[in-house]
C-alpha positions in Angstrom: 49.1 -65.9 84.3 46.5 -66.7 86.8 46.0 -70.7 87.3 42.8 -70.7 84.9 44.6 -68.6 82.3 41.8 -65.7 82.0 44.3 -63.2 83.9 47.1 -61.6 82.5 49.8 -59.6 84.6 52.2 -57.6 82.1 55.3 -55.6 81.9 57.5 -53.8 79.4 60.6 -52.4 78.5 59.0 -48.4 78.9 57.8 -49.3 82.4 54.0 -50.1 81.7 52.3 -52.5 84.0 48.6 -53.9 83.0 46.3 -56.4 83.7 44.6 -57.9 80.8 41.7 -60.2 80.7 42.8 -63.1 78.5 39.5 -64.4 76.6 38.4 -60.5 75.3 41.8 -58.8 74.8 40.4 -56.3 77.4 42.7 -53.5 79.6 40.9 -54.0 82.9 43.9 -52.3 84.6 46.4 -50.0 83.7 48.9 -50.0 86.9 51.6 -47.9 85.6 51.6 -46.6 82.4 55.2 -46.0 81.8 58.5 -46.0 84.7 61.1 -48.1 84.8 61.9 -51.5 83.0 60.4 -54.5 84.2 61.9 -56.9 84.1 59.6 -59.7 86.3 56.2 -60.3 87.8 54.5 -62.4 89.6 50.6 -63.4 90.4 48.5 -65.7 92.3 46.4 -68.7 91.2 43.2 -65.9 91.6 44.6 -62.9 90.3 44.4 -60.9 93.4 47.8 -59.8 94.4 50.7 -59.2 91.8 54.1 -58.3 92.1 56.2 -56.0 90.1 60.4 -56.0 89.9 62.0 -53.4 88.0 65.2 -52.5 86.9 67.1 -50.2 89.4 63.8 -49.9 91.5 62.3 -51.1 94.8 60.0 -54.5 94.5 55.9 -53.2 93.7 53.2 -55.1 95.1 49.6 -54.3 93.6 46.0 -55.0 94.3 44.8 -56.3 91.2 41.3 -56.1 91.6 41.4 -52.0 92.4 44.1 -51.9 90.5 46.1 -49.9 93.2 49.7 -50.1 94.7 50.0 -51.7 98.5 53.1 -51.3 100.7 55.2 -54.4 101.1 55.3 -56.0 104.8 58.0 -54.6 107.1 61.9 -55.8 106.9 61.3 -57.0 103.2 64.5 -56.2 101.0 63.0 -54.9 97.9 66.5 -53.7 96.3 68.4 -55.7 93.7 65.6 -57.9 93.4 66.3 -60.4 90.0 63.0 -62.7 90.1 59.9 -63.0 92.1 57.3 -65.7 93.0 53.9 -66.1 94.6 52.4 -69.0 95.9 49.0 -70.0 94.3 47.0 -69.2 97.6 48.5 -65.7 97.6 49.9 -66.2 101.1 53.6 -66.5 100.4 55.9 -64.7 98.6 59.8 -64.9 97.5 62.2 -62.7 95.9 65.7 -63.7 94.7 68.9 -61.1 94.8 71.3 -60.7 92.6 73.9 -61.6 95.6 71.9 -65.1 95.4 70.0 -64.3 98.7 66.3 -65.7 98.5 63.8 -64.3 100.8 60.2 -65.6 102.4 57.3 -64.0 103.5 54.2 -64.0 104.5 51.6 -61.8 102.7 49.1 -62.3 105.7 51.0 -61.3 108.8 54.1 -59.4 107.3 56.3 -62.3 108.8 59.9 -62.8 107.6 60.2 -66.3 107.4 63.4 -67.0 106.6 66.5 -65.4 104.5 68.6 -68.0 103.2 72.1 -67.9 101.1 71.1 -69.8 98.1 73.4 -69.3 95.1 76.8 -68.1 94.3 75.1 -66.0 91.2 72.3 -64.1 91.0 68.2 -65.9 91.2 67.4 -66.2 87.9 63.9 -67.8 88.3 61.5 -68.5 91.1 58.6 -70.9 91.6 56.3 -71.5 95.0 54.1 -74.6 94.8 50.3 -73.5 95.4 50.1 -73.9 99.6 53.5 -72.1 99.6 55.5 -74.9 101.7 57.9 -75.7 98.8 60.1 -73.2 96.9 62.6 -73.8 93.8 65.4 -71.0 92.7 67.6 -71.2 90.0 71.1 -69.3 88.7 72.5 -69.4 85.2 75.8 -67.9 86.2 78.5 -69.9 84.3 81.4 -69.5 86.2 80.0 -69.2 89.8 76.5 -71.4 89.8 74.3 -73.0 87.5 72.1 -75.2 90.1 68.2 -75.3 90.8 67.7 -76.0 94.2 64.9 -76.9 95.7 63.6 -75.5 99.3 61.5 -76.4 102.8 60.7 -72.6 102.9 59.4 -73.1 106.7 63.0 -74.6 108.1 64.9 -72.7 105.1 66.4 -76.3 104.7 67.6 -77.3 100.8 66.6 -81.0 100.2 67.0 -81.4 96.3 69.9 -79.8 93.7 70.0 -80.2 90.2 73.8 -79.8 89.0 75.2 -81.1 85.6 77.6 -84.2 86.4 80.8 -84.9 85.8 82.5 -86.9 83.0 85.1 -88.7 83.7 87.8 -86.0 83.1 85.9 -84.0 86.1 84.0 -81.6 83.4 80.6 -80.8 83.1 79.3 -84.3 80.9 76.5 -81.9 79.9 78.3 -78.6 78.7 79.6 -75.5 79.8 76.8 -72.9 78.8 72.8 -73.8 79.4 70.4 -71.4 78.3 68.6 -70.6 81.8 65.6 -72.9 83.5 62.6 -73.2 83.2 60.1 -73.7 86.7 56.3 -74.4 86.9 53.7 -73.0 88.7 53.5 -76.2 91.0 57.5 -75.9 92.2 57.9 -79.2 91.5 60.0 -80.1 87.9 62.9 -77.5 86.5 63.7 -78.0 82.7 67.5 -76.5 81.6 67.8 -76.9 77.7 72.3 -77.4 77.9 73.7 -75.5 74.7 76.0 -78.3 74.0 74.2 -81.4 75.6 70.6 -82.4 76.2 67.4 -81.2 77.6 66.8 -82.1 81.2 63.9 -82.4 83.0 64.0 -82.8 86.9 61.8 -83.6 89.5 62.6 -81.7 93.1 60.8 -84.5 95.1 63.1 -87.5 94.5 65.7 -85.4 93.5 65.8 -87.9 90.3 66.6 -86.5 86.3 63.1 -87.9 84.8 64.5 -87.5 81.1 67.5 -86.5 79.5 67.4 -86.1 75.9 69.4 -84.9 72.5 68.3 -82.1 71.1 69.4 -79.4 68.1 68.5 -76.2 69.6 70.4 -73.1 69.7 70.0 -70.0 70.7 67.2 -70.3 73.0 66.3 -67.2 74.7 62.5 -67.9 76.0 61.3 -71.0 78.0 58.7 -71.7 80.2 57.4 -75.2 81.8 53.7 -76.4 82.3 52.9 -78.6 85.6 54.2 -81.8 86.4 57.0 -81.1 83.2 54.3 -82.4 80.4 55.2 -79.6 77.9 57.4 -76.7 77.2 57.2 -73.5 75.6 60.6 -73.0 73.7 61.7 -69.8 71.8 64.6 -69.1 69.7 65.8 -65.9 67.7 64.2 -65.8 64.5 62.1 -68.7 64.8 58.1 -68.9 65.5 58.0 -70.4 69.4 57.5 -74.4 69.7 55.8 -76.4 72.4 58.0 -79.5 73.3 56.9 -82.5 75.1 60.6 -82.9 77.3 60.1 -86.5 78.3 60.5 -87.8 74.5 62.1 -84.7 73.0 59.1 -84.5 70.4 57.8 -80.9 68.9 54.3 -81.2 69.6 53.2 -78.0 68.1 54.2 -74.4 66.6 52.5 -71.4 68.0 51.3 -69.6 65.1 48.7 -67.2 64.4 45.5 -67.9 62.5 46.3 -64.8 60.4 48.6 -65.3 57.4 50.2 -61.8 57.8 51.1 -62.5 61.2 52.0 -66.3 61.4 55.5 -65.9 62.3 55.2 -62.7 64.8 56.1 -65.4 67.3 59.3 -65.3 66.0 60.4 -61.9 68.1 58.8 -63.4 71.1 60.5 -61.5 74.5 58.9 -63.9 77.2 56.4 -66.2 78.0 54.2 -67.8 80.7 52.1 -71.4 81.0 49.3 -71.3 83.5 49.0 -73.6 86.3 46.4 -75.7 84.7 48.9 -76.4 82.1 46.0 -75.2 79.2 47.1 -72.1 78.5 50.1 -70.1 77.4 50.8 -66.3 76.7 53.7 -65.2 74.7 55.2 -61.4 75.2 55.2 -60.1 71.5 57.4 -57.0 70.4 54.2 -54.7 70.9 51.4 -57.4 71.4 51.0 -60.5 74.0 49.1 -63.3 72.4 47.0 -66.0 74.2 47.2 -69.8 72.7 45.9 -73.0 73.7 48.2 -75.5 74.8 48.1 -79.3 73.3 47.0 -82.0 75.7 49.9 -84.0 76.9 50.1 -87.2 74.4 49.0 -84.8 71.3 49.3 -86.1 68.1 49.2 -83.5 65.1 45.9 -84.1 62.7 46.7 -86.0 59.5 45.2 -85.3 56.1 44.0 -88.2 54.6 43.4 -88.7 51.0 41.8 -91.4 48.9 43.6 -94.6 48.5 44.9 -95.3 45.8 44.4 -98.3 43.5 47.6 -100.6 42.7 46.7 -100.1 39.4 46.7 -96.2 39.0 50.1 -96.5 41.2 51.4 -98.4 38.4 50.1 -96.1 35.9 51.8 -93.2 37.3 55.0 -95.0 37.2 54.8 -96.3 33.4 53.7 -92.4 32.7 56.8 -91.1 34.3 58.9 -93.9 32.7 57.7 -92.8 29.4 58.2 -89.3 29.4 61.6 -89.2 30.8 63.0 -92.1 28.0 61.6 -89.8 25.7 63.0 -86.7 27.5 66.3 -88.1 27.2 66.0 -89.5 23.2 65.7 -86.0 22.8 68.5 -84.7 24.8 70.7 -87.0 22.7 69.5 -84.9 19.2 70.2 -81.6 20.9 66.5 -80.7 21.0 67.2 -79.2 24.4 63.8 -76.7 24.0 61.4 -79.9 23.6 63.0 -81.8 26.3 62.6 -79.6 28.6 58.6 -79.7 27.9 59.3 -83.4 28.2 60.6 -83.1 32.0 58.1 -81.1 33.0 55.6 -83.1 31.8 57.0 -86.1 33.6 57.2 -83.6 36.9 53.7 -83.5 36.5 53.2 -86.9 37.4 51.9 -87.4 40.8 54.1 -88.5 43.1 57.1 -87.8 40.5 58.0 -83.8 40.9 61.4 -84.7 43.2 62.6 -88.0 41.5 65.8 -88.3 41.5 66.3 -89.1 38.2 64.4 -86.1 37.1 66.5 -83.7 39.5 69.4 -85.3 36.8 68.3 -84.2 33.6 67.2 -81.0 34.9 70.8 -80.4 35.6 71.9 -81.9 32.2 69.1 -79.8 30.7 69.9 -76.6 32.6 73.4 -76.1 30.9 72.4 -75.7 27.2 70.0 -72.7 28.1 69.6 -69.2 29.7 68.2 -69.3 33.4 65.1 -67.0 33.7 64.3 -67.7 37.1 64.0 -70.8 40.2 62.8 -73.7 38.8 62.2 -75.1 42.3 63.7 -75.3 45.7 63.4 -77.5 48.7 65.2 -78.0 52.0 67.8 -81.0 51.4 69.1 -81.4 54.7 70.7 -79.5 57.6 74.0 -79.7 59.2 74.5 -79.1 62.8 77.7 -76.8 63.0 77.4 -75.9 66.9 80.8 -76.3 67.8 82.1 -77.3 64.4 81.8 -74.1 62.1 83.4 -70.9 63.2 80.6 -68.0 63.4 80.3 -66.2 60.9 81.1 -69.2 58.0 83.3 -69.7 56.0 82.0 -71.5 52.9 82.9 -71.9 48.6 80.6 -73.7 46.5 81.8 -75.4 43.7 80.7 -73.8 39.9 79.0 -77.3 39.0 76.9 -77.0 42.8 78.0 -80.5 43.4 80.0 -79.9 46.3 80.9 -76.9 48.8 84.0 -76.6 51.3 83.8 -75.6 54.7 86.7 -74.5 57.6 86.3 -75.8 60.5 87.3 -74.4 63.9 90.7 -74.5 64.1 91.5 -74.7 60.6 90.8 -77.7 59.2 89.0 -77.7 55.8 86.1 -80.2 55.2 84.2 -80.6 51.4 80.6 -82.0 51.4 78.4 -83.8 48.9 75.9 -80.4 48.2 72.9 -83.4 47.6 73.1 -84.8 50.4 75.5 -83.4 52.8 77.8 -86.2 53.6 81.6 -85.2 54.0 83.6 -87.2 51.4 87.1 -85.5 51.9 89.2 -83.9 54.7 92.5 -81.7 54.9 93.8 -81.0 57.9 96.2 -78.0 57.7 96.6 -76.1 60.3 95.4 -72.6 59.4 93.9 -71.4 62.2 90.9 -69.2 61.5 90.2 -68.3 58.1 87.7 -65.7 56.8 87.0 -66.5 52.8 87.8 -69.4 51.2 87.6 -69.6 47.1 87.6 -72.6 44.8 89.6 -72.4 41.8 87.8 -72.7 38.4 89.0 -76.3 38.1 87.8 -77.3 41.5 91.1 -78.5 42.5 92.3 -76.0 44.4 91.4 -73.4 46.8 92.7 -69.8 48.0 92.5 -69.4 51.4 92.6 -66.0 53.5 94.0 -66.7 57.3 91.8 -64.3 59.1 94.7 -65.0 61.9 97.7 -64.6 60.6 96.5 -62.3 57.8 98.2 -64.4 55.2 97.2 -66.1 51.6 97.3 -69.6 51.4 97.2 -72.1 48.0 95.6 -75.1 49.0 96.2 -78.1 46.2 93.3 -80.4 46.8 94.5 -82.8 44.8 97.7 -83.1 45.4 97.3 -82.5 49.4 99.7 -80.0 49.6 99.8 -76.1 51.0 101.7 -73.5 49.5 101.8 -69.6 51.3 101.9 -66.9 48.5 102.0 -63.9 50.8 104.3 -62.7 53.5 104.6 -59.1 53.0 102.0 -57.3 54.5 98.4 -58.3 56.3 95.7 -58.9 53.9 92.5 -58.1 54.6 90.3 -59.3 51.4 90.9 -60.9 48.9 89.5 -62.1 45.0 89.9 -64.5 42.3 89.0 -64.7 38.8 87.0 -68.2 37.9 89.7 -69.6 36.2 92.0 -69.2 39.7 94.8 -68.4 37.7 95.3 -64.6 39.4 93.9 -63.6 42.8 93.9 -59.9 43.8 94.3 -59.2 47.5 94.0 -56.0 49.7 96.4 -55.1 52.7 95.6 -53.4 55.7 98.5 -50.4 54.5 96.3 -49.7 51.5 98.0 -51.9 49.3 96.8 -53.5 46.0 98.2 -56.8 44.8 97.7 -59.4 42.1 99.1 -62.7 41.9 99.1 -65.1 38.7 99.5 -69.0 39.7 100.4 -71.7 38.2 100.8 -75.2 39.6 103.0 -78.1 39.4 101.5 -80.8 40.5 104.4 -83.1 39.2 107.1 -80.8 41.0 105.1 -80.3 43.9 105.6 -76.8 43.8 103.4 -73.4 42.4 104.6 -70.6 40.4 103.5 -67.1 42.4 103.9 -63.5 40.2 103.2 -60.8 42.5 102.6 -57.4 41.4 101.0 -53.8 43.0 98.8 -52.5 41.2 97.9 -49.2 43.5 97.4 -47.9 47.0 94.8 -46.3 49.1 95.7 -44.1 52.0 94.2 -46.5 54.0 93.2 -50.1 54.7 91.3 -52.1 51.9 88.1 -52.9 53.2 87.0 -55.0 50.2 88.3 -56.0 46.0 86.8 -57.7 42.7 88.0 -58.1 40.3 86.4 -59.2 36.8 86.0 -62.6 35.0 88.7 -61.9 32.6 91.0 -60.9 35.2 92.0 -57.5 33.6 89.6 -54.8 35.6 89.1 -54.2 39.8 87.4 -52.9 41.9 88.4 -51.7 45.8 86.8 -49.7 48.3 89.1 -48.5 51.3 87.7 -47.9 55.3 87.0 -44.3 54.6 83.6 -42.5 53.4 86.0 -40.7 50.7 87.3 -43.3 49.4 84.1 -45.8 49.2 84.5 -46.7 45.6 87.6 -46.5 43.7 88.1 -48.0 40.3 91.7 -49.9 39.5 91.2 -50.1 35.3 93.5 -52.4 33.0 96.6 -51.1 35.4 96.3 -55.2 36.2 96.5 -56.5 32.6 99.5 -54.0 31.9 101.1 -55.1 35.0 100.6 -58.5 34.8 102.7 -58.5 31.2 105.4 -56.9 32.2 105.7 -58.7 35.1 105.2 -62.1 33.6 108.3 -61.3 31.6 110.2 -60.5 34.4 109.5 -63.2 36.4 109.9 -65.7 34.0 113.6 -65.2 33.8 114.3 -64.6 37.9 111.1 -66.1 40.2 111.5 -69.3 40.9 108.6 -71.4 42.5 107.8 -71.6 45.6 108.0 -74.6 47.6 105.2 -76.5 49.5 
């Protein structure tokens, strides 16, 4: 953007290149419309010159009031060329190289002024402060460099670098991955948001981190930094894009469109740019850019204020609540489950009341002596922070009451949570390396678990703390379990259907395992069910021809004459 935000310079993935006036939404020029990628531009604080990098294509630079193409100065390396700046009085320009060269010149005279070896990766972002004395480069690349540096682009002379520290085992104390930086328009502050650590803001003249501080993003793929590092502009997959103020850490505002229909386009956001007046950002949409305002630095979100009010209608609330939900529960005790529920609801009508706690209770009471017709309500009850805890994708089995869920950690550790309020109340540490599903018995005492790893089945007593394998022969590859837990039904990579009644013994320590084959594919199993009662299945093979084939009461027979069997010769299996 230009430095008063009313000029635009755009480029997409099909090669287009356009200058847009910001207030009125207007074309005013249409450079290119179509070429290569671009994948970088820059402009001055007027809008008068633009530049234009490219993927696999020389460096453009453009008139931008003729809207016409002019040939770059003499001895300027316009190949590999990974990010571009301008200074705001138009008279210097840089480019960065993906061999982490940086270059200066001057738009003026054509000059060279100085080609400097800046990073061991390629320049991932460029800045020039507005006279075009001061330059900052950065590189993201993890194993090689992941510095900003800041330069005297007259002497070619680095005076500042921003690297992560050390800890005291010589490691990076603020991660290994950080998702790129962030420069303003004034080349003076550099934001890097660490995946793993904090949010850092910088400032190139003293050379000084100004704020370091916790954050939970993830997966941030847009940022860009107003002057003098008041505010950020933050994106992350899937989520509408945030302004953050980086010396606190706070989230000032969501940038959202007026129009319902389109309030969380923001979400697929590919880039975006502050202007040098810090007022004004633009975001790059999937086929739209939009314009927004900018909070002022210090902003405080509007409040709604309502009437106070008096003590006394407080209290009368709470007496009203009180009342319904005694009588509420009188009933519960007759078994008049129909007019307690009318009860509840009239006691969620009290303002103020909808999400007691105590209410939330007898819902649940409530809830098992009918037929659900649909959500009775829904609310977010807190959020746990699995970066570097949970494997990717989860692995997760709610209990049947809802009251608690189990998770495997990285590594193979299985932790189970309080579902209210998410605080971990047990721990087992077995070491089963990574698993992909994880099943609860009916009883909630145990679990099955299928080692993605070693491509094993695994019965895990959580009472008794104790793991017992139940398969050795073959890999499995999914795996089922009736809600009882006493038969699981599993699927091998050769094809191979097999069930498996259980029976523990907790006193003994040990578990009682009946195997059994029920059929084969011709190749692997992909996915089984298998039905409440435990007699019927269902498996579908990696093949188009064999995407649904139906195993019938082949289990049930099975099962009998097998039980028989192993009753006299199978002993159990110890822990």
């Amino acid at each position: 953007m230009t430095a008063d935000g009313r000029r635009v310079l755009a480029g997409d993935y099909n090669g287009g290149v356009r200058v847009w006036a910001a207030d009125s939404g207007r074309c005013l020029h249409e450079l290119t419309p179509d070429g290569a990628d671009v994948v970088a531009t820059a402009v001055d604080a007027e809008g008068l010159t633009g530049l234009v990098v490219r993927g696999q294509a020389p460096l453009e630079m453009w008139d931008l009031t003729r809207g016409e193409r002019v040939p770059l100065p003499d001895g300027v390396e316009a190949a590999s060329v990974t990010a571009v700046a301008l200074s705001g009085d138009g008279t210097v320009g840089t480019t960065g190289h993906a061999d982490g060269t940086l270059q200066f010149w001057s738009l003026r005279t054509g000059e060279i002024l100085r080609r400097v070896r800046a990073h061991g990766g390629p320049v991932d972002a460029l800045s020039l402060s507005v006279d075009g004395s001061v330059a900052l480069s950065a590189s993201s690349d993890t194993p090689r460099d992941q510095t900003v540096r800041a330069w005297d682009v007259a002497t070619g002379r680095c005076h500042a670098v921003l690297a992560t520290p050390s800890d005291e085992r010589g490691h990076g104390a603020w991660g290994v991955v950080h998702y790129g930086s962030a420069l303003p328009a004034d080349a003076r502050h550099a934001l890097q948001i660490w995946a793993e650590g904090p949010m850092v803001l910088w400032d190139s003249r003293t050379s000084r981190v100004v704020a370091e501080v916790r954050h939970r993003l993830r997966h941030v793929h847009i940022s860009a930094l107003a002057p003098s590092g008041s505010l950020a502009v933050v994106g992350i997959s899937g989520v509408p894009v945030r302004v953050w103020e980086p010396l606190t850490g706070r989230c000032l505002r969501t940038l959202e469109s007026e129009d319902p229909d389109r309030a969380d386009d923001t979400a697929f956001a590919r880039s975006a740019a502050v202007s040098a007046d810090g007022r004004t950002a633009v975001l790059g949409l999937h086929e739209a850019i939009r314009v927004q305002p900018m909070p002022s630095v210090g902003y405080r979100a509007p409040w709604a204020y309502a009437r106070p009010k008096a003590a006394g209608e407080l209290t009368d609330h709470g007496e009203r609540f009180r009342a319904r939900m005694e009588q509420a529960l009188r009933l519960a005790r007759q078994g008049r489950f129909a007019q307690t529920a009318d009860c509840l609801r009239a006691a969620e009508a009290v303002p103020g009341f909808e999400r007691h706690p105590e209410l939330r209770d007898a819902w649940r009471q409530v809830g098992r002596h009918g037929r659900r017709v649909g959500l009775h309500g829904a609310w977010s009850g807190f959020d746990l922070d699995g970066a570097g805890h949970f494997p990717d994708p989860l692995t997760l089995a709610l209990s049947r009451n809802g009251n608690y869920f189990a998770t495997v950690r990285l590594g193979g550790p299985i932790d189970v949570w309080n579902a209210a309020d998410g605080r971990r109340f047990a721990e087992f540490t077995w070491d089963m390396r990574t698993a992909s599903t994880l099943l609860l018995t009916g009883d909630d005492q145990a679990a099955i678990l299928h080692n993605n790893y070693r491509r094993s089945v695994s019965l895990l007593d959580l009472v008794g703390d104790c793991a017992y394998p139940l398969s050795s022969t073959g890999k499995v590859e999914a795996m089922a379990m009736t809600p009882a837990g006493d038969r699981v039904l599993t699927g091998e990579s050769s094809g191979e259907l097999r069930w498996c009644d259980l029976a523990i013994d907790r006193a003994q320590r040990t578990v009682n395992a009946h195997w059994g084959t029920v059929t084969s594919h011709r190749l692997a199993v992909a996915a089984v069910a298998i039905s409440v009662d435990g007699r019927f299945a269902a498996s579908r093979a990696h093949t188009r021809e064999n995407v649904s084939e139906t195993v019938g009461s082949a289990i049930g027979r099975a099962a009998a004459e097998s039980h028989r069997a192993a009753s006299r010769t199978q002993p159990g299996l110890q822990p």
